[in-house]
Each structure stands twice: as structure tokens, then as C-alpha cells.
C-alpha positions in Angstrom: 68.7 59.9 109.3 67.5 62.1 112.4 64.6 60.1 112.9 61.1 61.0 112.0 59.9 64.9 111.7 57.4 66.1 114.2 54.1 66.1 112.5 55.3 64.7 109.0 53.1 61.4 107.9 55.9 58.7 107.2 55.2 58.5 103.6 56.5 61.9 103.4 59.5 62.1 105.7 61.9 62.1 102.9 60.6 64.8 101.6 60.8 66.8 105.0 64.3 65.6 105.7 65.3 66.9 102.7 64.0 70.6 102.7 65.5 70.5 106.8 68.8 69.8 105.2 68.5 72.7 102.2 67.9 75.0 104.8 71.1 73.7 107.2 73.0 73.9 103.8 72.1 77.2 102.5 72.8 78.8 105.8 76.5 77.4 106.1 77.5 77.9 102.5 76.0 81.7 102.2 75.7 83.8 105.7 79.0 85.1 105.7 79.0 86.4 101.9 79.0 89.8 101.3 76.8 91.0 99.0 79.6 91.0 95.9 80.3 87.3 97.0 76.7 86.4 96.9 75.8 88.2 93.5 79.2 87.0 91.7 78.6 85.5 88.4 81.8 83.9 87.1 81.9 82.3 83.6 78.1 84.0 83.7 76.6 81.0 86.3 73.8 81.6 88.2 75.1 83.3 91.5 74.7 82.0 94.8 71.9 85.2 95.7 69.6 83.7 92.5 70.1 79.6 93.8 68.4 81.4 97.1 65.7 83.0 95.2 65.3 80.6 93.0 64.8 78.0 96.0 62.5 80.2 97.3 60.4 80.9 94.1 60.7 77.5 92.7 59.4 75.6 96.0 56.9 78.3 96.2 55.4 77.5 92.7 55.3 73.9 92.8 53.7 74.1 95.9 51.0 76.2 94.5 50.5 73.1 91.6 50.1 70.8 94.7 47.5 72.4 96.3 45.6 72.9 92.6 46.1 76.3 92.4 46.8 78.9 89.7 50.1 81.1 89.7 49.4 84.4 90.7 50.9 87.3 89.0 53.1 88.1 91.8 55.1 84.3 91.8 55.0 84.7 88.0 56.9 88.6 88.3 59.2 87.1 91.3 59.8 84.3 88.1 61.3 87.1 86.2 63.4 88.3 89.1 64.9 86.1 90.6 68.5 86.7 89.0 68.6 90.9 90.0 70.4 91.5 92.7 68.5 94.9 93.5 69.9 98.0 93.9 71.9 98.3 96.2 72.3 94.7 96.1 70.4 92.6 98.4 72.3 90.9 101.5 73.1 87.5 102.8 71.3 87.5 105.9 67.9 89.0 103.5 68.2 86.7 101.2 68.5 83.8 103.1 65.5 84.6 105.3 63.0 84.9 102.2 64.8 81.2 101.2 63.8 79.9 104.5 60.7 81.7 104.6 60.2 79.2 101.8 61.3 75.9 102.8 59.4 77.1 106.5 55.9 77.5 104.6 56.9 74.5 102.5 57.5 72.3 105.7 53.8 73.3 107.0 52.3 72.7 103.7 54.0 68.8 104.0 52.8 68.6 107.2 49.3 69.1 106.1 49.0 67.4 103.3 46.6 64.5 103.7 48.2 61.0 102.5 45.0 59.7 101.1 45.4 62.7 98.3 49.2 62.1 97.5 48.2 60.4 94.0 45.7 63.0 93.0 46.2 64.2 89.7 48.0 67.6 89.3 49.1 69.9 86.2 52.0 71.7 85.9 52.4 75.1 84.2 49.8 76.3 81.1 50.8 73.1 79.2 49.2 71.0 82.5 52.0 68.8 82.6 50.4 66.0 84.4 52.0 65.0 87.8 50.7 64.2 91.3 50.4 65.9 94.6 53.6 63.6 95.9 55.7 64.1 92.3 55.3 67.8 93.0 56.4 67.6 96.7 59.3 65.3 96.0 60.1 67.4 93.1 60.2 70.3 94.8 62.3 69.0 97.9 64.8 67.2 95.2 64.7 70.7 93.4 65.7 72.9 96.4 68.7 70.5 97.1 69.8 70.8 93.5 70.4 74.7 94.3 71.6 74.0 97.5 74.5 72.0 95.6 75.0 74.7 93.4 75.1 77.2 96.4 77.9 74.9 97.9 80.0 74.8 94.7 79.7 78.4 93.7 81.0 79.4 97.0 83.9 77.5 96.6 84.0 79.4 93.1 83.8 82.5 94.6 86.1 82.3 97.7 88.6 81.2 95.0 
């Protein structure tokens, strides 16, 4: 409730507010992790460095949908993944910059999406799941706070 986002038509304020607050989220709950903190997997949960990917990858394909475009091979081997840690294992501060990188593009994307399309038909996946431009926008605001969630729990988790 900050009041409307430069640049965002109102119909899709909601959505902007919530990928501004993802991205406040995911900061606090996983800068200061080390890189054993952010890869942790207890009980075999997803750790807090996948939630990051994921967020990233995720918002990334959905957004393809919404514009009517194909996955390219490249989302579809970052799909695969999104769970390895690398080797050595990827940072905090790395990490979170390719999950804002994300919710950055996915901000501009919002920002020019024309409201006359919002109800256009859309297909998700092979199957061509059928959606619309605004289900996959919402979806894949509402998606990225899901992770963020699980970011915020999982720290708790792993800070014991």
C-alpha cells in the first residue's frame, strides 16, 4: 500500500507491488548467507539458493507465455538447473542479482503490457494450457511470493 508504481497501468498494480515486495524480501532473508546456508537442504527441501533460481526461471518462463512466445532451449536447460549449486557453490550476493535481474525485466515487461490485451488468450507449456496475458502475470507475481515465503522460512530453518 505504497501508492501506485511509476509507469504501471492501475489494472496491474497488484501485480507490480507484489514483485517490488519479492525483491525487498529475498534480499533481507538471503544477503548475509553464506554459500552452505544458502545451498542447505534439510529434510531434502528445496534450499533457499534454488527458491532464488527458481524465482528467477519461473517468472522468466511465464513471462515468455505472456508475450506468446516459445521457450527457448536455454530457459528450458536453466529448468533443469535450478537446484545445483555449482561448483564451487554459487554465492548470495550472485544469486540474488540473477533473481532480481528477474523480477527487474519482469517489472518492465508489466510496465509495457498494453491493458486492452490483458484477456488475450495464452497457452502454457506443450499441453497449451489455456490462460490469459493477466492469469500469467498475476500467476507469476503470486508465484515469486510463494518462494519468497519459502526463502523466509528456510532461513529460519537454517540459522537454527
Amino acid at each position: 500500500m505504497r501508492g501506485p508504481v511509476e509507469g504501471v497501468a492501475p489494472e496491474l498494480q497488484p501485480v507490480a507491488h507484489s514483485f517490488l515486495q519479492v525483491r525487498e524480501e529475498i534480499e533481507r532473508f538471503a544477503a548475509d548467507l553464506t554459500p552452505a546456508q544458502l545451498w542447505a537442504r534439510p529434510g531434502g527441501a528445496g534450499s533457499i539458493g534454488f527458491h532464488l533460481r527458481h524465482i528467477a526461471g519461473a517468472t522468466d518462463r511465464l513471462l515468455t507465455y505472456a508475450r506468446d512466445e516459445a521457450l527457448t532451449a536455454e530457459q528450458l536447460a536453466w529448468l533443469k538447473a535450478e537446484a545445483d549449486p555449482g561448483a564451487p557453490p554459487a554465492g548470495a550476493r550472485e544469486t540474488l542479482e540473477v533473481a532480481c535481474a528477474a523480477i527487474d525485466r519482469a517489472l518492465a515487461q508489466v510496465r509495457g503490457t498494453d491493458v486492452a490485451r490483458l484477456l488475450d488468450a495464452r497457452g502454457v507449456g506443450r499441453a497449451r494450457l489455456p490462460t490469459t496475458v493477466l492469469g500469467l502475470l498475476f500467476h507469476a507475481a503470486e508465484h515469486a511470493t510463494r518462494h519468497a515465503g519459502q526463502i523466509a522460512t528456510m532461513r529460519k530453518i537454517v540459522l537454527g
